[in-house]
C-alpha positions in Angstrom: 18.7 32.8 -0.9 17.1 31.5 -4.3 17.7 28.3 -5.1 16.8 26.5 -8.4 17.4 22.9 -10.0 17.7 23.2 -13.9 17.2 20.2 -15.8 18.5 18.9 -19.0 16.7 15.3 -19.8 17.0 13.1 -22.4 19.9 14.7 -24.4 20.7 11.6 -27.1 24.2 11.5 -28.6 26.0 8.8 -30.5 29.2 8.3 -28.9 31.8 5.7 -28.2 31.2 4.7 -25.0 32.2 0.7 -23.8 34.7 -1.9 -23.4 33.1 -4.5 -25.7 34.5 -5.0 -29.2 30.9 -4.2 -30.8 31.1 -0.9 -29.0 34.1 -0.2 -29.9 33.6 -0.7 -33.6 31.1 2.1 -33.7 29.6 4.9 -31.8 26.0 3.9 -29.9 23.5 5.5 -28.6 23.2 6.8 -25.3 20.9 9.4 -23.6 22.0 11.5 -21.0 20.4 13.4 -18.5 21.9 15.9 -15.4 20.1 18.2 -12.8 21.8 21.1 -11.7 21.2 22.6 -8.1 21.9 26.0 -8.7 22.7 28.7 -6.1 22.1 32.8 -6.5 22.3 35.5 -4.3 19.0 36.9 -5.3 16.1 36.0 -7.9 17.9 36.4 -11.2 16.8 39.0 -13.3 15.1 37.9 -16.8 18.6 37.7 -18.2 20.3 34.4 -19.5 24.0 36.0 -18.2 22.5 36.0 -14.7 21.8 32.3 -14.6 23.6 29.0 -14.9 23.4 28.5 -19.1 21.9 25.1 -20.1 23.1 25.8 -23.6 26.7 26.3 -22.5 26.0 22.9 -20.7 24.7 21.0 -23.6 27.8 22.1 -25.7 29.8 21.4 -23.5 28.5 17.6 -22.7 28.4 17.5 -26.9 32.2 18.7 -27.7 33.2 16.4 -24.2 31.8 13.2 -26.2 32.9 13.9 -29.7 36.3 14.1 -28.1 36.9 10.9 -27.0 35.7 7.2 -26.8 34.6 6.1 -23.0 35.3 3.1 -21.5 33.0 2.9 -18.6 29.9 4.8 -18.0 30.9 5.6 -14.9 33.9 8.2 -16.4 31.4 9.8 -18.5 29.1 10.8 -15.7 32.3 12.0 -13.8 33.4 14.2 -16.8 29.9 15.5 -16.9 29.5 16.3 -13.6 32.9 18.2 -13.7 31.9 20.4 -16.5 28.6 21.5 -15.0 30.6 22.0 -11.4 33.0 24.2 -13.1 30.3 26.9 -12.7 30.3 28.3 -9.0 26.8 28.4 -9.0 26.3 25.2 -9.3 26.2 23.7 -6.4 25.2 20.0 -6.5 24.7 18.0 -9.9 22.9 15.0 -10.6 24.2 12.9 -13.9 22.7 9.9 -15.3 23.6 7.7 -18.4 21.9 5.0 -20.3 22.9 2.7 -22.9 19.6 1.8 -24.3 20.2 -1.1 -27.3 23.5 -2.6 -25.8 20.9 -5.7 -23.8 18.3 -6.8 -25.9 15.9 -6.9 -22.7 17.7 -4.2 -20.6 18.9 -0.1 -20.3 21.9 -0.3 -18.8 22.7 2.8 -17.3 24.8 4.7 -14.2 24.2 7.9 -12.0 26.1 9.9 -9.8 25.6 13.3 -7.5 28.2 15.6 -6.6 28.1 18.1 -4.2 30.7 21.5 -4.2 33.4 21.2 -0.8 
């Protein structure tokens, strides 16, 4: 049974993410990156509609951010990681998020795994 991780790394968005008045005032940035442990029945054909889409993925994470300010990292990551389960195939996901300018001598970030029941 094939099994392959797809990675997305490093995906930077301006968002509203934070409980802090400064980070409230206007959107930071954040980078964003999420594994996907993905599960098929037989080595895909060269075919993008056989596999788990990382486009699809990246849109998604995109319109999920635009839609809404965040308050704690840790929600974001658990939004992410719902959107990428959604796809059967998927069957673990890794998400991690960073906040690289809010510390002047820091990255403050948060990551999560999920596995599918």
């Amino acid at each position: 049974m094939p099994d392959y991780r797809i990675a997305l790394e490093g995906l930077e968005l301006r968002m509203g993410l934070g409980i802090h008045a400064e980070e409230r005032a206007a959107p930071q940035r954040v980078v964003l990156s999420v594994w996907l442990d993905c599960h098929y029945d037989q080595p895909p054909p060269d075919d993008i509609a056989a596999v788990v889409d990382y486009d699809f993925l990246r849109a998604g994470i995109i319109a999920l951010v635009a839609a809404r300010h965040f308050d704690l990292q840790e929600t974001l990551v658990e939004a992410v990681a719902a959107l990428a389960l959604a796809d059967p195939r998927v069957r673990r996901v890794r998400v991690r998020s960073v906040k690289p300018d809010i510390c002047p001598d820091a990255r403050i970030g948060c990551e999560i795994a999920r596995e599918r029941d």
